[in-house]
C-alpha positions as CSV (number, residue, x, y, z in Angstrom):
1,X,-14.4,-10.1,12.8
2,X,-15.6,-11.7,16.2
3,X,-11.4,-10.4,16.9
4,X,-12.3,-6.9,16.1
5,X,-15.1,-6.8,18.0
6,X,-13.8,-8.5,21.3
7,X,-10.9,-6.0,20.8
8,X,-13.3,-2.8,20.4
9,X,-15.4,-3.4,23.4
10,X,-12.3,-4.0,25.5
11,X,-11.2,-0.5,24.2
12,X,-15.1,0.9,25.8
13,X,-14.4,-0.9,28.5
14,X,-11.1,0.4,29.2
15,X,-11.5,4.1,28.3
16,X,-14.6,4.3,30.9
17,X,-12.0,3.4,33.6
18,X,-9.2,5.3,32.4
19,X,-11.3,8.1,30.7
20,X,-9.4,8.6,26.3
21,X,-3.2,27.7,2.0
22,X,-2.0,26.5,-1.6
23,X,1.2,25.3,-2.6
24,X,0.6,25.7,-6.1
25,X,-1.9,23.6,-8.1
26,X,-1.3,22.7,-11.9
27,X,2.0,22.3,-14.0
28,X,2.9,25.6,-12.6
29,X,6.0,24.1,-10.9
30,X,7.6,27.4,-10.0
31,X,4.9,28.6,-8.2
32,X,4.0,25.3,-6.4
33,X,8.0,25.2,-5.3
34,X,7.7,29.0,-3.6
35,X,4.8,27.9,-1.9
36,X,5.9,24.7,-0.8
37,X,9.4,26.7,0.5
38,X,7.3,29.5,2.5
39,X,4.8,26.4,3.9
40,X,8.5,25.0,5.0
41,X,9.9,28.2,6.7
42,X,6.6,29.1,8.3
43,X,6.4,25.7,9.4
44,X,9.8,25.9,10.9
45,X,8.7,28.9,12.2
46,X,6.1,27.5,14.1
47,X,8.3,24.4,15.3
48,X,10.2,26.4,16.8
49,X,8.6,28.7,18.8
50,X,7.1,24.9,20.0
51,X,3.8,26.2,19.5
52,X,1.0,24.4,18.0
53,X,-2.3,24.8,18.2
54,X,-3.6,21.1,18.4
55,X,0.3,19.6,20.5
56,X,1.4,16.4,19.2
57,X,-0.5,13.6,17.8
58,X,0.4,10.1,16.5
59,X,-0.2,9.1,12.6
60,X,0.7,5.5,10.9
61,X,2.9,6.6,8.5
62,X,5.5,3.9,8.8
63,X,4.1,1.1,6.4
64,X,6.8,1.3,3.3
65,X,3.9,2.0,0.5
66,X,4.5,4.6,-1.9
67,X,0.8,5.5,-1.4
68,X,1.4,6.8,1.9
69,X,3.1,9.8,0.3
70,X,1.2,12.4,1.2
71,X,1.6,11.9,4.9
72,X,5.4,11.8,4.2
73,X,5.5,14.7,2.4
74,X,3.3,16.9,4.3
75,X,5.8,15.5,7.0
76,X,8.4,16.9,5.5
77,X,7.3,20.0,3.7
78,X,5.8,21.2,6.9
79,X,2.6,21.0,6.4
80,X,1.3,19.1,9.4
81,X,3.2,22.1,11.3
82,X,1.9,24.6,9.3
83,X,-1.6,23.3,10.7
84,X,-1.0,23.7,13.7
85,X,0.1,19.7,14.7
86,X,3.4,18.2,16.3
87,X,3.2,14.8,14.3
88,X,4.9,11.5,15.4
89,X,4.6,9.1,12.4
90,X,4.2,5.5,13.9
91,X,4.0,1.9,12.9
92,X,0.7,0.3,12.8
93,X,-1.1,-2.5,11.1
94,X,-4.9,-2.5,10.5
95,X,-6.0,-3.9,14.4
96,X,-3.9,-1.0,16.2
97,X,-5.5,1.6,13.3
98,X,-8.7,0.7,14.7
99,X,-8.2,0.8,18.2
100,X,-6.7,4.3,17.4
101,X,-9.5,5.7,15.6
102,X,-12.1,4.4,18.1
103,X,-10.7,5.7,21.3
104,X,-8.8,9.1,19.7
105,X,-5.6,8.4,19.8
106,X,-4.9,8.0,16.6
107,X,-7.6,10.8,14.6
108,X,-7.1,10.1,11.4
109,X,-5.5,7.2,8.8
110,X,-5.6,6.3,5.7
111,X,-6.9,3.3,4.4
112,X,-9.0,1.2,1.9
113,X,-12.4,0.0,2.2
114,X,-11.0,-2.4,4.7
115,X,-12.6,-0.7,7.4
116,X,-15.9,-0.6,6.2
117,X,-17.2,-4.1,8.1
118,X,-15.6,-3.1,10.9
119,X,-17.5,0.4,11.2
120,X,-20.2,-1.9,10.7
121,X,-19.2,-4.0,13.6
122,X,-18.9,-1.3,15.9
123,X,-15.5,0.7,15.5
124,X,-16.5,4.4,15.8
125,X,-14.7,6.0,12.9
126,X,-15.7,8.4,9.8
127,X,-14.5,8.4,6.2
128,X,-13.7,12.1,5.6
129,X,-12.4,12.3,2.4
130,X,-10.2,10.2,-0.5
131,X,-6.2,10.0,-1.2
132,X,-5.8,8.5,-4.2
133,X,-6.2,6.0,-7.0
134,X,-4.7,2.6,-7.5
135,X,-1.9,1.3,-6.1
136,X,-2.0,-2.6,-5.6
137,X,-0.8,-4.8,-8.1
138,X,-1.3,-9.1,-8.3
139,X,2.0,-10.8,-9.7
140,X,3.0,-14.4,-9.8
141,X,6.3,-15.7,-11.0
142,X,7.9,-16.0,-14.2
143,X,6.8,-19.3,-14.9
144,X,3.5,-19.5,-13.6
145,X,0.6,-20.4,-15.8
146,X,-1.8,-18.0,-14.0
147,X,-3.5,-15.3,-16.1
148,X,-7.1,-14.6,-14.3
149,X,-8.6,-14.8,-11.3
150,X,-10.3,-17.5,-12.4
151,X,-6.7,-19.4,-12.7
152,X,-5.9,-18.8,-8.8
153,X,-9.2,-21.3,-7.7
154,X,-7.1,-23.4,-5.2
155,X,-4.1,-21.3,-5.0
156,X,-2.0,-19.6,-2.2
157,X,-2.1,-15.5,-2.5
158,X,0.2,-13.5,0.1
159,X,-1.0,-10.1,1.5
160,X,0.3,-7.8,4.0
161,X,-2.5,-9.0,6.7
162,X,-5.5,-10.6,6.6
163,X,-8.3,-8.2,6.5
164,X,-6.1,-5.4,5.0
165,X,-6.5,-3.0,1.8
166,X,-4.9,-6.0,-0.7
167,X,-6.8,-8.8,0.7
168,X,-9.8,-6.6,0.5
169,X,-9.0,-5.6,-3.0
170,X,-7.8,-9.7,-4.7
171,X,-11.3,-10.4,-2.4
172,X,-13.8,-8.3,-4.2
173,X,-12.0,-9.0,-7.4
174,X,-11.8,-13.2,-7.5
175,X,-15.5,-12.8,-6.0
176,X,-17.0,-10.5,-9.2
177,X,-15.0,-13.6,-11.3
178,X,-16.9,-16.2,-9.4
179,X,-14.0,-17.2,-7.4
180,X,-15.6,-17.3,-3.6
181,X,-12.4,-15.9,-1.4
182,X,-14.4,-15.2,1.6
183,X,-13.7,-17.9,4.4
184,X,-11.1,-19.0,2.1
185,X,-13.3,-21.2,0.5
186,X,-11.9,-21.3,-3.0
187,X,-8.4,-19.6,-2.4
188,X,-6.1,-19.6,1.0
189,X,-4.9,-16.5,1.7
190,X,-1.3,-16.2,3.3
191,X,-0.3,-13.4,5.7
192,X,3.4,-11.3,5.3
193,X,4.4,-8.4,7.7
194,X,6.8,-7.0,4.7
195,X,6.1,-7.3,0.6
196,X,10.0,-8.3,-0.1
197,X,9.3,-11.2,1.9
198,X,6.0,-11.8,0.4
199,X,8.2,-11.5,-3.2
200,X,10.3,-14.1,-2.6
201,X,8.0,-16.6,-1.2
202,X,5.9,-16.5,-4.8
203,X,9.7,-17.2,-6.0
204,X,10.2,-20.2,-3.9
205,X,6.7,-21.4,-4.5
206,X,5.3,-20.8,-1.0
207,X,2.8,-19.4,-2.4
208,X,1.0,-19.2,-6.2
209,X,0.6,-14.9,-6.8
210,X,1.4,-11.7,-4.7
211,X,-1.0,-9.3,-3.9
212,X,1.0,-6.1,-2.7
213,X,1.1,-2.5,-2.4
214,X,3.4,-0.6,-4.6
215,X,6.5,-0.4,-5.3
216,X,6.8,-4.1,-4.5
217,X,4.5,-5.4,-7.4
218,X,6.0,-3.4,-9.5
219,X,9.5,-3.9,-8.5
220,X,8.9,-7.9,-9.2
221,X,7.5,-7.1,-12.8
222,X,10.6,-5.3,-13.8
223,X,13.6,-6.9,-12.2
224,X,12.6,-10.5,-11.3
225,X,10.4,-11.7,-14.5
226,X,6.8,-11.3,-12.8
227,X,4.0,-11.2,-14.4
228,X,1.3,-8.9,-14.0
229,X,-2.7,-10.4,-13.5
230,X,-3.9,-7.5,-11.5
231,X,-3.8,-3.6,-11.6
232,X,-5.8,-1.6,-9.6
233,X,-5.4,1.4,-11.3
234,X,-6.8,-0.1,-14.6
235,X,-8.7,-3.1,-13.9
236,X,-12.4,-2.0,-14.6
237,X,-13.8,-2.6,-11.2
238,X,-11.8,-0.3,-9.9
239,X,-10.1,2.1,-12.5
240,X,-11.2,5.9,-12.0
241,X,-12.2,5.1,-8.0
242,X,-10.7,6.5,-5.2
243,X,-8.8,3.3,-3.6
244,X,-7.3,4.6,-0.4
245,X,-9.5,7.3,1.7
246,X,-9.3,8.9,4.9
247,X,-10.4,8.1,7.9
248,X,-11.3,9.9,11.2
249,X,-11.6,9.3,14.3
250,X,-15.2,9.7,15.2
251,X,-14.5,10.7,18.7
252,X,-12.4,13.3,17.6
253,X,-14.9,14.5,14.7
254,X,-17.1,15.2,17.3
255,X,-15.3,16.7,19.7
256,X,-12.9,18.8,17.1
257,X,-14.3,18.9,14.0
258,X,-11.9,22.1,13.4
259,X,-8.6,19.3,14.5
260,X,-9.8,17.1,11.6
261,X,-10.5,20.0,9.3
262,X,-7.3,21.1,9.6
263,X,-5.4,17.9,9.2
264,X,-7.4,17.6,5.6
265,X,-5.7,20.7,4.9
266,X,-2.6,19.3,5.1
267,X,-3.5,16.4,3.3
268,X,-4.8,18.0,0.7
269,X,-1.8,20.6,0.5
270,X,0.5,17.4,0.2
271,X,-1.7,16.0,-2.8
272,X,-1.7,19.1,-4.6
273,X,2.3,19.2,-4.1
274,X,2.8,16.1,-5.1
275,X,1.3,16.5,-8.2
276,X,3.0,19.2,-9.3
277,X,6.7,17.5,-8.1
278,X,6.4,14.1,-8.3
279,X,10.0,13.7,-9.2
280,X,10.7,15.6,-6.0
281,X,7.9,14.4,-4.1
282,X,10.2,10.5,-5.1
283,X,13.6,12.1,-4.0
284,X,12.1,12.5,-0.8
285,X,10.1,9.4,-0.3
286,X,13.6,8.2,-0.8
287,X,16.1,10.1,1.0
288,X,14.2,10.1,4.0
289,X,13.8,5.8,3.7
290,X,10.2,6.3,3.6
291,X,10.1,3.4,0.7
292,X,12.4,1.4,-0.1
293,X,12.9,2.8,-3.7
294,X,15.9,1.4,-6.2
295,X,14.1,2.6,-9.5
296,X,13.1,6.4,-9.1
297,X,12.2,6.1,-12.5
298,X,9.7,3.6,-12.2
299,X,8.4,5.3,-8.5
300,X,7.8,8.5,-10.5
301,X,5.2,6.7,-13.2
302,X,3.5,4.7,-10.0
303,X,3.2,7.8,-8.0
304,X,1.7,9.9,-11.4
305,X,-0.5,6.9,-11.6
306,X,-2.3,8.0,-8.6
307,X,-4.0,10.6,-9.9
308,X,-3.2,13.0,-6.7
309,X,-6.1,15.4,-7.0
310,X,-4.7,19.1,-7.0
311,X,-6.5,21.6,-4.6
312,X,-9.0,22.3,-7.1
313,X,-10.3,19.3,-8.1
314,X,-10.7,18.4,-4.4
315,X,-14.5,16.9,-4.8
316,X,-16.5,15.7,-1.6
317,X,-19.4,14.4,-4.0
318,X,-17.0,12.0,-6.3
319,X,-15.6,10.8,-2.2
320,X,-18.8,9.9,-1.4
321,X,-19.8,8.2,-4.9
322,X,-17.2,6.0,-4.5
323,X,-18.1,5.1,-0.7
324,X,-20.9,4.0,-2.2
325,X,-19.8,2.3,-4.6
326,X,-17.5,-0.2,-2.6
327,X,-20.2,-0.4,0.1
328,X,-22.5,-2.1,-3.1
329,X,-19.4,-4.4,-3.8
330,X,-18.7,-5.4,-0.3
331,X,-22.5,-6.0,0.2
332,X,-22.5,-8.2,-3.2
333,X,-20.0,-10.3,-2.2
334,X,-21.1,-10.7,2.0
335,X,-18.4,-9.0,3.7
336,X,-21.0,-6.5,4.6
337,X,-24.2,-7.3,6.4
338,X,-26.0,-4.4,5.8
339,X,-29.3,-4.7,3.4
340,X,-29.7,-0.8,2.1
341,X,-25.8,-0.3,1.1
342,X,-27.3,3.6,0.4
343,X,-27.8,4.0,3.7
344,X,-24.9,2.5,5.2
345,X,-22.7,4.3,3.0
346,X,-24.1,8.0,4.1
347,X,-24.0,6.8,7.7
348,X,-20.0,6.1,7.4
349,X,-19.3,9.3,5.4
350,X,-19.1,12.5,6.7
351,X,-18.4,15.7,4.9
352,X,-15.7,17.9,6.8
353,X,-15.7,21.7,5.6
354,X,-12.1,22.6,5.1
C-alpha cells in the first residue's frame, strides 16, 4: 500500500507540471439479434464518418478473463461506437489501472473490491455501477488433501498479482475461516502474470491451490483432475453479490459526467446482449482470441453463471448494497482502515444517471 501511495502522489506531482438504446432484453433472441445488427451498422456508420463525440480513449481489456466480456463485446458489437467513443483496448494490471483512473487517462475499468483500500489511500476514483457475478474459482491438484480454507494454513496459493480481484477474494475468504492471509501471516501468496502458468505450477507442486479467474479454474477441473475448494459464484459469502463493478475515473466524473454516462450505456447494452446470446456472445470471445477458450461448451455455462443483468434489471440500489457489503468485509478483516464502513461505502459510490 505504502507502493500505491508513493505511486499516486508521483502521478499529482507530475500532472501539475505537465497538466492530465436496447439490444433486446429477455429470451427474445430475435429481437435482441436485430438490435444488436442495427447497433453494428450504426456504429460502423459512425466509424466511419470518423466522428465521435468523446475521440479515442484507452480501456484494459486485454486480461484473458472471460469476465471481461462485456467490454469485448461491446467492442465488437459496436457499442462503444455507438456512444460516441473510439476505444483502444489495452493491457494493464491493477498498479497501471490506478494510475489511469487517477489522472484520466484511463476513465473507467472494471474490477473487484480490490480497489477499495486504495481509494481509501488516496486514488481518486468512483465505483459507478456492477458487471457481474462470480467468476473466480480455488483448485488444487488431483491428489492434494486440501478441502477448506482451513486446510491451506501454511500453504502456497498463486494469483494473478498481489493485491488483485483473486487475492482479494481467497483473502476475505480464509480470513471469515479464521485463516489470517493478510501480511501472509498464515498463507504465502505467490504472484503469476498468466493463469496457465499458475495451472501448472499447482501441478508441479510450486505451489499448494490456484486461485484464478475463469476459464482457467475451470479448465483445470475438467481436463487435468483438479479439484474444486472455492466458487465464487456459490460460496455463501459471496453468492448473489455483484463481484466485479465498475469503476470511474473521478477526474473524469467530474469533469464529464455525460462521458461516463455514456460509456455505462454501452456497458449495460453489452450485458443485456450477452444475456440473451451467450453462445454467440462465446463465439466471439473466441474468434477474436479474447480468451483463450478450448471448451465453448463449458465457457457458455461460466459466462450464464454470471448472471449479466438485462437492461431492465439494471438496479443502482442492489450496486450500492453490495459496496457496502464488501466495505463491512474488508473492514472485518483490516484491509480497510476506515471505522464507519457506511460512510466510506457512500463516499466511494456514486450514482451516474444513464
Amino acid at each position: 500500500m505504502k507502493k500505491t501511495k508513493r505511486i499516486v502522489s508521483a502521478i499529482l506531482c507530475a500532472s501539475t507540471v505537465l497538466a492530465l438504446a436496447s439490444c433486446g432484453s429477455g429470451t427474445n433472441g430475435t429481437s435482441a439479434a436485430q438490435s444488436a445488427a442495427g447497433s453494428a451498422a450504426s456504429a460502423a456508420k459512425t466509424s466511419a464518418s470518423g466522428k465521435y463525440k468523446y475521440g479515442k480513449i484507452d480501456i484494459p481489456g486485454k486480461d484473458g478473463s472471460l469476465c471481461g466480456a462485456p467490454i469485448y463485446i461491446a467492442y465488437e458489437k459496436g457499442f462503444f461506437a455507438e456512444e460516441g467513443f473510439d476505444v483502444n483496448l489495452i493491457s494493464a494490471d491493477t498498479e497501471t489501472r490506478k494510475i489511469g483512473l487517477n489522472n484520466g487517462t484511463i476513465p473507467i475499468v472494471n474490477g473487484d473490491f480490490q480497489f477499495f483500500p486504495s481509494i481509501e489511500e488516496g486514488v481518486k476514483v468512483k465505483v459507478v455501477d456492477g458487471l457481474h457475478k462470480g467468476c473466480i474459482k480455488i483448485v488444487v491438484p488431483a491428489n492434494s488433501s486440501i478441502k477448506s480454507a482451513a486446510d491451506l494454513k501454511g500453504k502456497k496459493i498463486g494469483v494473478d498479482e498481489i493485491g488483485g480481484t483473486p487475492y482479494q477474494v481467497a483473502s476475505v475468504w480464509l480470513e471469515n475461516h479464521g485463516v489470517i492471509a493478510k501480511n501472509n501471516k498464515d498463507v504465502t501468496f505467490v504472484p503469476y502474470n498468466d493463469g496457465n502458468l499458475e495451472i501448472e505450477a499447482a501441478q508441479k507442486g510450486d505451489i499448494d491451490a490456484a486461485a484464478t479467474w475463469d476459464p482457467f479454474g475451470s479448465l483445470a477441473v475438467k481436463n487435468k483432475g483438479f479439484k474444486q475448494i472455492f466458487d465464487l459464484s456459490t460460496d455463501p459469502i459471496f453468492a448473489d453479490k455483484y463481484c466485479c463493478f465498475l469503476y470511474a475515473s473521478e477526474k473524469v466524473l467530474d469533469e464529464n459526467p455525460e462521458k461516463v454516462a455514456a460509456l455505462l450505456k454501452a456497458y449495460h447494452k453489452a450485458q443485456d446482449w450477452i444475456r440473451s446470446n451467450p453462445e454467440q456472445a462465446v463465439d466471439i470471445i473466441s474468434d477474436k482470441k479474447y480468451s483463450d477458450i478450448t471448451d465453448k461448451k463449458l465457457a457458455v455455462e461460466l459466462v450464464k453463471s454470471y448472471q449479466y443483468p438485462s437492461l431492465s434489471e439494471q438496479n443502482p440500489a442492489t450496486v450500492q448494497k453490495n459496496v457496502l457489503y464488501f466495505v463491512q468485509q474488508l473492514s472485518k478483516i483490516g484491509y480497510l482502515k476506515t471505522k464507519n464502513p457506511e460512510q466510506f461505502a457512500n463516499q466511494i459510490y456514486s450514482h451516474v444517471s444513464t
